[in-house]
Steps between C-alpha positions, in 0.01 A plus 500: 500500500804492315535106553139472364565680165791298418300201585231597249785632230611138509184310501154670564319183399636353834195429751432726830595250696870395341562895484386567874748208596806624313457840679420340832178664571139403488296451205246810631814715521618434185179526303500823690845595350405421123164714567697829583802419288227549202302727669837748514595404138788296566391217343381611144313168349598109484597357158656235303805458333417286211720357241259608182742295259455200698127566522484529114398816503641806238540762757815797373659716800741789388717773749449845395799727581344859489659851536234724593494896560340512850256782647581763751296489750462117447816371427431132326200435687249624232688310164532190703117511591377564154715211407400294764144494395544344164348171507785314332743649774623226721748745741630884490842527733671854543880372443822658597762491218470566095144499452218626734195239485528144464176355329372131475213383272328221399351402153409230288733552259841737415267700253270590778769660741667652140161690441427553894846706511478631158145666557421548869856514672695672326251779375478600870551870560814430774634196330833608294675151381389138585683219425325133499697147603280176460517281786618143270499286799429551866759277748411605797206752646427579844741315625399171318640291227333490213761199319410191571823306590671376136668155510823511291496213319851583314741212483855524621801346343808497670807480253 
């Protein structure tokens, strides 16, 4: 199973037939893997990454670094839910280190996530301090390049 789900982290636009080869198995038995490797919840959805600069297309992205006063008999659970369900909300992670939820949102422009944070994040109940970082450029995301290669035309002269 475990081959399978890197397989599909890689490239789950491959066909049955290339992935059933790379694991050495039939195609049957690998359909059969991707049906209960969804049907347990280990594989969560298929999606692009897109370039959205390339594609023309004003899209904003911002990290939210939250500190956040969690429940007793929840722990973060309940904060990261309510946060979770906000529409604009791209990602909620429970983080080790100086801050306790890392948040990732999409807009269509830096006013948007300004007035997102401003009047539904950080009014929440359990929310104590956020602090907001625009994304200005994405290099690389899940594991791909997002630069095309630059030529350097720069001239050299030797003295």
């Amino acid at each position: 199973m475990e081959e399978l789900l890197h397989i599909l982290e890689k490239n789950a636009r491959l066909p049955l037939e290339d992935i059933a080869a790379m694991m050495d198995v039939p195609a049957a038995e690998a359909a059969a893997l991707m049906d209960e490797a969804t049907e347990k919840g280990y594989v969560r959805g298929y999606q692009a990454l897109v370039d959205w600069e390339k594609a023309g297309v004003n899209q904003v992205e911002a990290v939210i670094e939250l500190h956040v006063s969690p429940r007793k008999d929840r722990g973060f659970e309940e904060i990261a839910a309510t946060i979770a369900a906000f529409e604009e909300v791209d990602g909620v992670m429970l983080m080790s280190g100086g801050y306790d939820l890392l948040v990732t949102i999409k807009g269509s422009s830096f006013q948007q996530i300004a007035l997102f944070v401003a009047m539904r994040l950080s009014p929440l109940d359990d929310v104590l301090s956020t602090a907001t970082s625009f994304v200005l450029r994405p290099y690389k995301r899940g594991g791909i390049l997002f630069q095309d290669e630059e030529i350097d035309e720069r001239e050299c002269t030797v003295l």
